[in-house]
C-alpha positions as YAML, in Angstrom:
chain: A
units: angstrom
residues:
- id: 1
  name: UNK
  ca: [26.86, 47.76, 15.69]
- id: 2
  name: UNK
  ca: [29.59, 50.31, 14.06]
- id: 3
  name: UNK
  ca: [31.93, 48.38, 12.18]
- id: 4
  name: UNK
  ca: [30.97, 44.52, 13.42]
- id: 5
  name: UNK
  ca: [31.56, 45.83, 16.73]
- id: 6
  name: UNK
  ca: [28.78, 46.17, 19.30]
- id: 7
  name: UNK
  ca: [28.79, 50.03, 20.95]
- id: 8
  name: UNK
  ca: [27.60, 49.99, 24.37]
- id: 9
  name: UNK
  ca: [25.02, 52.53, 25.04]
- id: 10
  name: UNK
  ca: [25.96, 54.40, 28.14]
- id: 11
  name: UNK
  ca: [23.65, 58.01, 28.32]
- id: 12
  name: UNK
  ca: [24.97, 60.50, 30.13]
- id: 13
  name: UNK
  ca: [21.39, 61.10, 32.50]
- id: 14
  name: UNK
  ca: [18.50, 59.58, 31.71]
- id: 15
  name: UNK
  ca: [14.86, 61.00, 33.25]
- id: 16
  name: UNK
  ca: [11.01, 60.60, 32.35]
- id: 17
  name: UNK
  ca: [8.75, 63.79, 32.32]
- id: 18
  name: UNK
  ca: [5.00, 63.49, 32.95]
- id: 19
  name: UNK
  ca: [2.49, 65.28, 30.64]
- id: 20
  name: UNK
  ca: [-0.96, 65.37, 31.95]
- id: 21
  name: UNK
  ca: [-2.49, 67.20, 28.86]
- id: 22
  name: UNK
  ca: [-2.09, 64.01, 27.39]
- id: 23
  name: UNK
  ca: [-5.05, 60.60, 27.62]
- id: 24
  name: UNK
  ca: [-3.64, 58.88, 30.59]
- id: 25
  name: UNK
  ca: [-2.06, 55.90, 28.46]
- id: 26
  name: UNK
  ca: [0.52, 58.57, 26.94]
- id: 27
  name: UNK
  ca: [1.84, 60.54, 29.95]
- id: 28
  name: UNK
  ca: [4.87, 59.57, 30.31]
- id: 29
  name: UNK
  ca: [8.05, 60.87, 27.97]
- id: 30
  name: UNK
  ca: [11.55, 58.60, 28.69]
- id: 31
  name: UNK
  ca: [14.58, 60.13, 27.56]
- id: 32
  name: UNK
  ca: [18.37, 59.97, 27.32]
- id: 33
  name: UNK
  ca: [20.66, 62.81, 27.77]
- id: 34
  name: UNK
  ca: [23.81, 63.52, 26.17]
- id: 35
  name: UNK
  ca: [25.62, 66.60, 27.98]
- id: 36
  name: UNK
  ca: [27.94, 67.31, 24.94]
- id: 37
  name: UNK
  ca: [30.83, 70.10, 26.45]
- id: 38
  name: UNK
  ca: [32.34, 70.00, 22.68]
- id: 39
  name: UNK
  ca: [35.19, 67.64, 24.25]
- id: 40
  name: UNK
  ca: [33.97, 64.77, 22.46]
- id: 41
  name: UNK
  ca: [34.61, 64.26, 18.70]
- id: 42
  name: UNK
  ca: [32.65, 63.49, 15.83]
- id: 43
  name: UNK
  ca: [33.67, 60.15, 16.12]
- id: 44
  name: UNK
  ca: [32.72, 59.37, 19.24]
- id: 45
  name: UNK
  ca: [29.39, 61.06, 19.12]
- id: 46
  name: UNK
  ca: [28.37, 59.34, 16.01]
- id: 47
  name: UNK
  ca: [28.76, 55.75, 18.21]
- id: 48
  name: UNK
  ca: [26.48, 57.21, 20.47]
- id: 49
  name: UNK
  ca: [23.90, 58.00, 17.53]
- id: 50
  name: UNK
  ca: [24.06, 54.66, 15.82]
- id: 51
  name: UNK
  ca: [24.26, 52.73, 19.79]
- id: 52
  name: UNK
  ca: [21.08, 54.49, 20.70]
- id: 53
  name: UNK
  ca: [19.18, 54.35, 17.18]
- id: 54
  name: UNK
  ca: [20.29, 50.90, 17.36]
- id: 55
  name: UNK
  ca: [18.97, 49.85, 20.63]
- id: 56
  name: UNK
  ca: [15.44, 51.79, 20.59]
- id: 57
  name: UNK
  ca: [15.34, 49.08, 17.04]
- id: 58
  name: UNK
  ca: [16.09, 45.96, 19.00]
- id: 59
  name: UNK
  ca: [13.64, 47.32, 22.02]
- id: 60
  name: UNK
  ca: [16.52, 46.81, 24.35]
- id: 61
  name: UNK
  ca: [15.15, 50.23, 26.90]
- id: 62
  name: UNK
  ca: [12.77, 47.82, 27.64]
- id: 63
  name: UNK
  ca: [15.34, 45.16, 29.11]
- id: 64
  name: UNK
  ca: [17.23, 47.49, 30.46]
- id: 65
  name: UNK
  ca: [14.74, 50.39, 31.71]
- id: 66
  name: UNK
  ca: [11.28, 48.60, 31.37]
- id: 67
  name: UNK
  ca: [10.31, 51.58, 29.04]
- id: 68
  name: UNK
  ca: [8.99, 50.57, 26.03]
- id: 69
  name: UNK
  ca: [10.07, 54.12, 23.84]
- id: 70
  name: UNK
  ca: [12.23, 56.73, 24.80]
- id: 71
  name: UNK
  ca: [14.03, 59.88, 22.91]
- id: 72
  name: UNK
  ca: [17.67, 61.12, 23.04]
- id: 73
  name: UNK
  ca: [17.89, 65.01, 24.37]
- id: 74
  name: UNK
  ca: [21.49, 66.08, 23.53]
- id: 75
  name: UNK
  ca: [21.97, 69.63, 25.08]
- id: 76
  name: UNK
  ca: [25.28, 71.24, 23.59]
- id: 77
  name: UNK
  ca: [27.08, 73.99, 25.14]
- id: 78
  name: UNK
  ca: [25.91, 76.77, 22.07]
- id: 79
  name: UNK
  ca: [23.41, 76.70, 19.12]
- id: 80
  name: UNK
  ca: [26.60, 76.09, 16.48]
- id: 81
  name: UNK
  ca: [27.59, 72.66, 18.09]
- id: 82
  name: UNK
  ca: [24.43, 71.20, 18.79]
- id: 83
  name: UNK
  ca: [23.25, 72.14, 15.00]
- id: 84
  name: UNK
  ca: [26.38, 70.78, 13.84]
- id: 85
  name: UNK
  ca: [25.18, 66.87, 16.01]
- id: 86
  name: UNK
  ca: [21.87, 67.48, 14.77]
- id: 87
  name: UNK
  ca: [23.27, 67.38, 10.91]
- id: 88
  name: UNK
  ca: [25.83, 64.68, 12.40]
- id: 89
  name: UNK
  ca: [22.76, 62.68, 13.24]
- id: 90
  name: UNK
  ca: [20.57, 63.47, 9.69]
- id: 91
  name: UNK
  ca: [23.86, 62.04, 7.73]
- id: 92
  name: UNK
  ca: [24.02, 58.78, 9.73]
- id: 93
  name: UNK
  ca: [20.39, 57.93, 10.40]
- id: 94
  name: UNK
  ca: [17.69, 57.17, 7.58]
- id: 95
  name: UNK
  ca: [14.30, 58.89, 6.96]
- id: 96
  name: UNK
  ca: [11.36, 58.21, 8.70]
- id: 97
  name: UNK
  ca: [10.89, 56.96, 12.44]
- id: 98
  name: UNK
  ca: [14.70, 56.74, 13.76]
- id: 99
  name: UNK
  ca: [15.29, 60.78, 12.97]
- id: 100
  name: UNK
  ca: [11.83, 61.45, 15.58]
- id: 101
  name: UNK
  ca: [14.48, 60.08, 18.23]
- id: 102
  name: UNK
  ca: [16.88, 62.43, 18.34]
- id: 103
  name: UNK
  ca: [16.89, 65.77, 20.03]
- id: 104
  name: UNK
  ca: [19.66, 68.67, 19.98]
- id: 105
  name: UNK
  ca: [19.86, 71.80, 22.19]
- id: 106
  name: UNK
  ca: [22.13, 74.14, 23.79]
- id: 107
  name: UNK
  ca: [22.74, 75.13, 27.51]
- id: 108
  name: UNK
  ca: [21.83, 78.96, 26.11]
- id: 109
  name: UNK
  ca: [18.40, 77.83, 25.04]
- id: 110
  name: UNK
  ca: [17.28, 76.28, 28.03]
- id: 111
  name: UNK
  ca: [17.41, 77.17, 31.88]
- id: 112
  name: UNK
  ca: [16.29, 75.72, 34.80]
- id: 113
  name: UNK
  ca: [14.92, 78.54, 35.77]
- id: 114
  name: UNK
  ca: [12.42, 78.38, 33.08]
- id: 115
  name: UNK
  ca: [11.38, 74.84, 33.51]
- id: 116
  name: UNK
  ca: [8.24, 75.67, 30.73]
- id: 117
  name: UNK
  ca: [10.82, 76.29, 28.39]
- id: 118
  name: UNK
  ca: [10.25, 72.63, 27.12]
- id: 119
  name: UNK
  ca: [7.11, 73.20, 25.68]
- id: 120
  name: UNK
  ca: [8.85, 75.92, 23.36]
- id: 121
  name: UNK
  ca: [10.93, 75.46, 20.20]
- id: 122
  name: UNK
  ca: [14.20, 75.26, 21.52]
- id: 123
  name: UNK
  ca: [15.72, 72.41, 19.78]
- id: 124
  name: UNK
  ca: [16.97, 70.96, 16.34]
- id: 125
  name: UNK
  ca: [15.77, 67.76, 15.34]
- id: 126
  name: UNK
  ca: [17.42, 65.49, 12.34]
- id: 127
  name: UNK
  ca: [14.15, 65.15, 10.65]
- id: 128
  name: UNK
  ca: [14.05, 68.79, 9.21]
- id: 129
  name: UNK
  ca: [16.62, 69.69, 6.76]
- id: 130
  name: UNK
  ca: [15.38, 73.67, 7.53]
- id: 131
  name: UNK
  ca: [17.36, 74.81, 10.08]
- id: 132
  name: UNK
  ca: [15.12, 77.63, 11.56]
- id: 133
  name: UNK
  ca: [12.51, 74.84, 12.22]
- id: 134
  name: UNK
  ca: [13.08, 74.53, 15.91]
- id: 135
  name: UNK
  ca: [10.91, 71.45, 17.90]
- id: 136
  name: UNK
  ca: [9.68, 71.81, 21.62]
- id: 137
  name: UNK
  ca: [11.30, 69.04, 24.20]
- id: 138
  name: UNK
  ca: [7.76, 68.06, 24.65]
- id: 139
  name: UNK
  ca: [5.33, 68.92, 22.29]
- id: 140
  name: UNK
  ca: [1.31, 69.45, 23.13]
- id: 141
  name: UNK
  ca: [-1.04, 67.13, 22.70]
- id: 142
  name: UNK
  ca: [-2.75, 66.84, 19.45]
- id: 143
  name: UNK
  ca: [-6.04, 66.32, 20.35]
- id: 144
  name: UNK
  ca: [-6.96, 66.95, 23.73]
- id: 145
  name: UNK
  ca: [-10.53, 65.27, 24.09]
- id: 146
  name: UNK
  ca: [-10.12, 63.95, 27.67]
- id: 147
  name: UNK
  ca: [-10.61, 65.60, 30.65]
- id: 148
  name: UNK
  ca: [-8.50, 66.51, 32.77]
- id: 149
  name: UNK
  ca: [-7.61, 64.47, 35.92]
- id: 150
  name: UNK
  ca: [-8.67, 66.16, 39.23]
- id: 151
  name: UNK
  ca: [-5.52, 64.52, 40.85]
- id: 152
  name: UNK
  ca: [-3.25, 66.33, 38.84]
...
């Protein structure tokens, strides 16, 4: 809710990537994705924020995507506007767990050409107030103590 008013969450994409260095439980990565073409205003970008931050609290991906977590990827079109979301995001959203959500990018930093490019640090994330601390789209494994699957 942003001012008493209910903001419909509406992503612009939203895709799951598997990760099979991971125990088979945690495979699976959900996430939204804002295409941001620096059209939309602060404004409107900051409903997004609050509608997304504010459904992953009342578990509402799970109604409506039968996903029980997911993360927001918001790919900019350069490195200027999607650090300037990524602060938009730090001012509105409190410390801790709802600032891991939030993911911001720009169409320079990552190609589809380069599809490994998501392991690298390529994006900004609201959690780190440093701004040359740059966070992979999918980050390894911690511990990697299973063995690999010979299906995959």
């Amino acid at each position: 809710m942003v001012d008493g008013q209910r903001i419909p969450v509406s992503p612009d994409d939203f895709f799951t990537l598997q990760d099979n260095r991971r125990p088979p439980e945690s495979t699976l990565a959900h996430f939204f994705l804002e295409a941001d073409l620096s059209s939309e205003n602060h404004r409107y970008f900051k409903n997004k924020i609050i509608g997304a931050a504010h459904d992953y609290q009342q578990g509402r991906q799970t109604e409506k995507f039968q996903i029980t977590g997911f993360r927001v990827l918001a790919v900019a079109l350069n490195e200027a506007r999607a650090r300037n979301l990524c602060l938009l995001a730090q001012s509105l959203l409190p410390e801790g767990a709802l600032r891991k959500l939030f993911l911001f990018t720009s169409a320079q930093s990552f190609s589809l050409e380069r599809p490994e490019m998501i392991f690298e640090p390529i994006c900004f994330s609201p959690r780190d107030t440093d701004p040359a601390i740059r966070r992979p789209i999918m980050p390894a494994p911690l511990v990697s103590n299973h063995p690999r699957r010979p299906d995959r």
